[in-house]
C-alpha positions in Angstrom: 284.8 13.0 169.0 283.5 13.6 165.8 281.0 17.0 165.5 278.4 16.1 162.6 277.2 19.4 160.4 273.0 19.6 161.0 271.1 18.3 158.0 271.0 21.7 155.6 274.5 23.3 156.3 276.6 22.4 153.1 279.0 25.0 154.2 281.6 22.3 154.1 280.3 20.6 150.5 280.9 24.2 149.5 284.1 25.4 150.8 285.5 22.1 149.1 283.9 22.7 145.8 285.5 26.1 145.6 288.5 25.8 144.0 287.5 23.8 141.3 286.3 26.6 139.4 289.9 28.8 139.9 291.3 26.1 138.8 289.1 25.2 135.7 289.7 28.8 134.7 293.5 28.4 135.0 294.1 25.8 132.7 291.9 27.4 130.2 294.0 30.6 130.8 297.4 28.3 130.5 296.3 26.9 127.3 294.5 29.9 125.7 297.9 31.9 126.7 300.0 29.3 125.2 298.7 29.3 122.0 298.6 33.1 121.9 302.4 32.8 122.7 303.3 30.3 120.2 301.5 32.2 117.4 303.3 35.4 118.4 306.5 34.0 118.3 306.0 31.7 115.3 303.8 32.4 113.1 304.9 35.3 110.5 302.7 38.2 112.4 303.2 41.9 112.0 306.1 43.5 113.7 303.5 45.8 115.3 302.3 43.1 117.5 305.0 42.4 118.8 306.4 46.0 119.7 303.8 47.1 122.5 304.9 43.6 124.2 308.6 44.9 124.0 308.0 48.2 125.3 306.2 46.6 128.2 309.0 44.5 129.3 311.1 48.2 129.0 308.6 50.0 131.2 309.1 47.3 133.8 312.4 47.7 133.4 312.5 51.7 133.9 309.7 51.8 136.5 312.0 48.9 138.7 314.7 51.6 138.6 312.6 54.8 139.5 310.6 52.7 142.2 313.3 52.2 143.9 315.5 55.5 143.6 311.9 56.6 145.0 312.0 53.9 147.9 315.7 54.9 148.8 315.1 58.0 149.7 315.4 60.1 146.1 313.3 61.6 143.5 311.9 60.0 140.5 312.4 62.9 137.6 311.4 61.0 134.9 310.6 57.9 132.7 311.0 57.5 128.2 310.6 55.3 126.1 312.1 55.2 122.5 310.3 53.9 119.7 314.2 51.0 119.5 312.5 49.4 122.4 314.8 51.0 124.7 314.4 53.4 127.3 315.4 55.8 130.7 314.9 56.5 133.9 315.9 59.6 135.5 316.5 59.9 138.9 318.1 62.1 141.7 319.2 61.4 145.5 322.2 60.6 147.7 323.0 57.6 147.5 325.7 55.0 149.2 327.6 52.1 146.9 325.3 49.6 147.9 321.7 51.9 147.1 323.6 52.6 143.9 323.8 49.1 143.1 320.2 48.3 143.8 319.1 50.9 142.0 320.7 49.5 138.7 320.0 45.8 139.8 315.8 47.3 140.7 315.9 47.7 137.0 316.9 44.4 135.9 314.7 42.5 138.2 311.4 44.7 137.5 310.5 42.4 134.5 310.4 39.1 135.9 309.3 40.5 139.4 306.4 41.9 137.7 305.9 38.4 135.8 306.1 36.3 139.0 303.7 38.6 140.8 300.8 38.6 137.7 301.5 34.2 137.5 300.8 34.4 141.0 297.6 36.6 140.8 296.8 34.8 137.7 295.7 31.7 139.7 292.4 33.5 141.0 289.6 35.9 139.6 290.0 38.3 142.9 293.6 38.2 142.4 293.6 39.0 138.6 291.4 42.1 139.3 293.5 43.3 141.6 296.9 43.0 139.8 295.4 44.6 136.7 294.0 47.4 138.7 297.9 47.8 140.4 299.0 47.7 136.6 296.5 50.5 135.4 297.3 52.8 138.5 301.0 52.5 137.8 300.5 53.5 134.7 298.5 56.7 135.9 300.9 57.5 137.9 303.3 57.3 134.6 301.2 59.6 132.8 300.3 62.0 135.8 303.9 62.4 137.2 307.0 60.2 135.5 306.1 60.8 131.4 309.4 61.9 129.9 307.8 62.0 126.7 305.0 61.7 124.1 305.8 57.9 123.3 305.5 57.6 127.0 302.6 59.4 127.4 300.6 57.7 124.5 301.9 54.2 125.1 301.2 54.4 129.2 297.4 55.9 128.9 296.8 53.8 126.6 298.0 50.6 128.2 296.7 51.8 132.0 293.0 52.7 130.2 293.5 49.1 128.9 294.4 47.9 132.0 291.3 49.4 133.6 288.6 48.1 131.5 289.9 44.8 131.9 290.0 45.1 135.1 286.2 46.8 136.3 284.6 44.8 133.1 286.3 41.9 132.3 285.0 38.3 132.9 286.6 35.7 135.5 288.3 34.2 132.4 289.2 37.3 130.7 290.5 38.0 133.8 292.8 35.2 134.2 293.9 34.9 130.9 295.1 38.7 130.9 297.0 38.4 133.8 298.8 35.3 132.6 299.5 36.3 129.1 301.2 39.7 130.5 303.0 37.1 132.7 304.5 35.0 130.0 305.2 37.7 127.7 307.0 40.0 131.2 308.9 36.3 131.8 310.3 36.1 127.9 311.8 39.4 127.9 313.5 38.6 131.0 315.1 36.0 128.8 315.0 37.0 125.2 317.2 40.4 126.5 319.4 38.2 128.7 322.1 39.2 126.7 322.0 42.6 128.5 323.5 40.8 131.9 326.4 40.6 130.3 327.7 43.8 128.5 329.1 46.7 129.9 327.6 49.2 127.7 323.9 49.9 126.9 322.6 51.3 123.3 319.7 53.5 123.7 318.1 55.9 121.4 319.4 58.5 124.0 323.2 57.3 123.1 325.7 54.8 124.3 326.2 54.8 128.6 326.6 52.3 131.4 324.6 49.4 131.6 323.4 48.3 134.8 325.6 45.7 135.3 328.3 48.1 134.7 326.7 50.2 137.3 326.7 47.6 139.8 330.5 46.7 139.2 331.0 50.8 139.6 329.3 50.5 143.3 330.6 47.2 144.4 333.6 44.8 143.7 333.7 41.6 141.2 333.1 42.1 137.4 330.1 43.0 136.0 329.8 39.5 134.3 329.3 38.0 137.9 326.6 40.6 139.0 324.7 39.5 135.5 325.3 35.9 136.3 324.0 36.4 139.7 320.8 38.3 138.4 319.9 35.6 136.0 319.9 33.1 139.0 317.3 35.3 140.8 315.3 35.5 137.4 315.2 31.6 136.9 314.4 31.0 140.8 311.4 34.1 140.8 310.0 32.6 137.5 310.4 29.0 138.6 309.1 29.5 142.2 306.1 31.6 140.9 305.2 28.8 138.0 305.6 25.8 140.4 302.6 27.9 142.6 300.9 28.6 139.6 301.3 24.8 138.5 300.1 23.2 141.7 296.9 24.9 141.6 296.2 23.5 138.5 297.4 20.0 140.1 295.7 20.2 143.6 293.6 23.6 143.4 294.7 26.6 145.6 291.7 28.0 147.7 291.8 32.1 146.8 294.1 33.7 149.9 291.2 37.0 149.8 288.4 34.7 150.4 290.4 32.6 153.3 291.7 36.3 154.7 287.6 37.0 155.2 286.8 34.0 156.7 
């Protein structure tokens, strides 16, 4: 038996209404991102612009390995960046083979974990809010505790104080649009450095040493070439699994998980 709604309660009306406007928003944010992408990569703009975006990817990078030294039971000493676009994390513990190896692999995966995780949020206002706010605080943390030096320290309070006034003033599109374009530009690097999967050395501006695939191949068995290969595989299916989510909201909407958690 059907239960009708008493005249006046559009509770339903409503509830079906709602995603229409996430969604709106997210196909503005696709295409306003998009264009911002194309341009930066295209168009003849000033290396400038495009540095901060490669020091980002880096400090994903860095943070993915000191994370998870941190998770496994070690210290995180410290985290710098080098004006190259390359950069170091320091960390201490006693660690097994396999730790070891997930250490180094935390490293390579940070980038396009952070990306699927901000494409995700970048579906909903709430969502974006709260990414950018987990962005800012990391980057507090960075400055407060992990800064190995002054390009660190400039680069992360500047990006986290950033972070933070998108986040408490921004707009519901502003919103969106933020958290997608540090997406796209997190999911790029994890593709424009792809190279690094496969060499057994890494250049920084701190001198020559392993590179994490090396690392891995140090812990474990099978060449480093194979733990690369592996890696990229996870980076293709995060990035493809997090667009396809991202995608069907725009298709079919996607009600926002916070506001169906409160009901």
């Amino acid at each position: 038996m059907t239960k009708l709604a008493p005249q006046g309660d559009t509770s339903s009306v409503v509830g079906a209404s709602q995603p229409a406007k996430p969604r709106q928003r997210a196909r503005w944010a696709l295409l306003v991102v998009a264009a911002l992408t194309l341009a930066l990569h295209w168009l003849p703009v000033p290396i400038w612009l495009h540095w901060p975006i490669l020091l980002g990817s880096t400090l994903a990078h860095e943070l993915g390995h000191g994370l998870a030294a941190l998770l496994l039971g070690g210290s995180f000493e410290s985290l710098a960046l080098f004006a190259d676009g390359s950069g170091v994390a320091s960390y201490r513990g006693h660690f097994n083979a396999v730790q070891s190896a997930l250490i180094a692999a935390a490293g390579l995966l940070g980038p396009p974990l952070a990306a699927s995780l901000l494409l995700l949020a970048a579906r909903h206002e709430r969502s974006s809010r709260i990414a950018l706010i987990l962005c800012a605080l990391c980057c507090a943390l960075l400055v407060l505790l992990w800064a190995g030096n002054l390009l660190t320290l400039f680069y992360a309070g500047v990006l986290g104080l950033g972070l933070a006034a998108l986040a408490l003033r921004g707009g519901p599109d502003l919103l969106q649009w933020s958290s997608l374009f540090l997406a796209v530009q997190l999911g790029l690097a994890s593709f424009s450095r792809a190279d690094y999967l496969f060499t057994a050395v890494a250049q920084t501006d701190a001198g020559p040493m392993p590179s994490d695939v090396a690392q891995i191949q140090a812990a474990l068995w099978f060449p480093y070439w194979f733990w690369g290969a592996l890696l990229a595989l996870l980076t293709v299916a995060m990035l493809l699994l997090a667009s396809w989510r991202f995608l069907r909201t725009l298709a079919v909407g996607d009600v926002d998980p916070l506001r169906s958690i409160r009901r």
